[in-house]
N, C-alpha and C positions, 0 to 999 in steps of 0.2 A: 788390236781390235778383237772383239769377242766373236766365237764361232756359236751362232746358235745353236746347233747340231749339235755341239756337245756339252755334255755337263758331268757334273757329281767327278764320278773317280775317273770317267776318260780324261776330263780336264784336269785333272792330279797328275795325272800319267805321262798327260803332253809335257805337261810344266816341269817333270821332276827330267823327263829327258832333254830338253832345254836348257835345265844348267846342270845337267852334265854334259852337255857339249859346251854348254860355256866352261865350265869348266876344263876339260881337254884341249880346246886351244887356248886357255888359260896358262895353261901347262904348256903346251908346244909352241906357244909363240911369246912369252914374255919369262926372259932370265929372273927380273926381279922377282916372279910372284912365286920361281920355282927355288928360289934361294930362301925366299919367305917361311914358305913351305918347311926346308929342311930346318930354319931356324923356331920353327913351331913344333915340330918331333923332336927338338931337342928341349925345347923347354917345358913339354908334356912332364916326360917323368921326372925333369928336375923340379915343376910345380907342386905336385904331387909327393914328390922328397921333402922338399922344403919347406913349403907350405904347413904353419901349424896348426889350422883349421881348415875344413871343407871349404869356410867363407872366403878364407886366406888363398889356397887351391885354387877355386874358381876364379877370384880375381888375379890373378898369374894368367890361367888359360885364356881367359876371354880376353885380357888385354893383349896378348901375342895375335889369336885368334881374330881380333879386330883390325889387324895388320892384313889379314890376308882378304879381309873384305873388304877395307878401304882400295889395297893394292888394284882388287877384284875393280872396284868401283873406276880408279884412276885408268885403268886398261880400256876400261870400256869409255873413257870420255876421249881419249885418245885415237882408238880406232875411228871416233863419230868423226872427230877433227881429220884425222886423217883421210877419212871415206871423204870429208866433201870439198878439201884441195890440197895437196901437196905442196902448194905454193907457200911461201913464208909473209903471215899474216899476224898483226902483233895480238889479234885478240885472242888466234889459235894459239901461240906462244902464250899468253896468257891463262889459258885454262890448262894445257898443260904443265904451267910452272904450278897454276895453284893443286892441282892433282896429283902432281910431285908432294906439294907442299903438306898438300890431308894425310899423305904416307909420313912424310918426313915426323909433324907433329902425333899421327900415329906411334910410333916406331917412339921418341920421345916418352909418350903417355906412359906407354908399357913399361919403361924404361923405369921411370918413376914409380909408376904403380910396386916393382920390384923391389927397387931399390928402398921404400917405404916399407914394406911388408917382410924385407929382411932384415933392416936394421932395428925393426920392434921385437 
C-alpha cells in the first residue's frame, strides 16, 4: 500500500532498503540462491573472456543473471506458502514444484543460451 507521506527519492530510498534486506535473507536463509550466486561470479569473467561481442557478453551475463532473479522470485513464493501453513497441501506442493520448475527451465535457458554462443 502506498504511504502518502512520502514520495520522490524518500520512496527511492525506502524501496532500495527493502531489497536489500530481501536480499540479505536471500543470502542467509536459502543455499540454492547463495550457490547461484557463486555460479554467477564465476561465469562474469568467463562471459566477458568468451564472449566475442558485447551482444554475445551480455547475453552470457543476463542469462546466468536471470537465474538469480528467478531463484529470488521462487524463495519468495515459498516463504508466502510457507507463512500460511506448514501443513502438507497438494496445491502448496504445487507452486513450489512449479517454482522449482522456473529455476530448473531458467538454469536450462542459460545453459543454452551458452552453449549456442560458443559453438558459433
Amino acid at each position: 500500500m502506498a504511504k502518502p507521506n512520502k514520495g520522490g527519492f524518500e520512496r527511492v530510498l525506502d524501496a532500495a532498503k527493502y531489497s536489500v534486506q530481501g536480499l540479505r535473507a536471500q543470502w542467509r536463509y536459502e543455499a540454492s540462491f547463495r550457490l547461484d550466486v557463486r555460479l554467477f561470479l564465476l561465469a562474469l569473467p568467463l562471459a566477458l573472456w568468451l564472449g566475442g561481442s558485447g551482444i554475445e557478453q551480455a547475453l552470457m551475463v543476463f542469462s546466468v543473471g536471470l537465474v538469480l532473479i528467478v531463484e529470488t522470485l521462487n524463495s519468495s513464493v515459498e516463504a508466502v506458502v510457507d507463512r500460511i501453513s506448514d501443513e502438507h497441501h497438494e496445491l502448496s506442493g504445487r507452486a513450489k514444484d512449479l517454482g522449482s520448475a522456473a529455476v530448473m527451465l531458467t538454469l536450462m535457458l542459460a545453459a543454452v543460451v551458452w552453449v549456442i554462443l560458443l559453438l558459433n
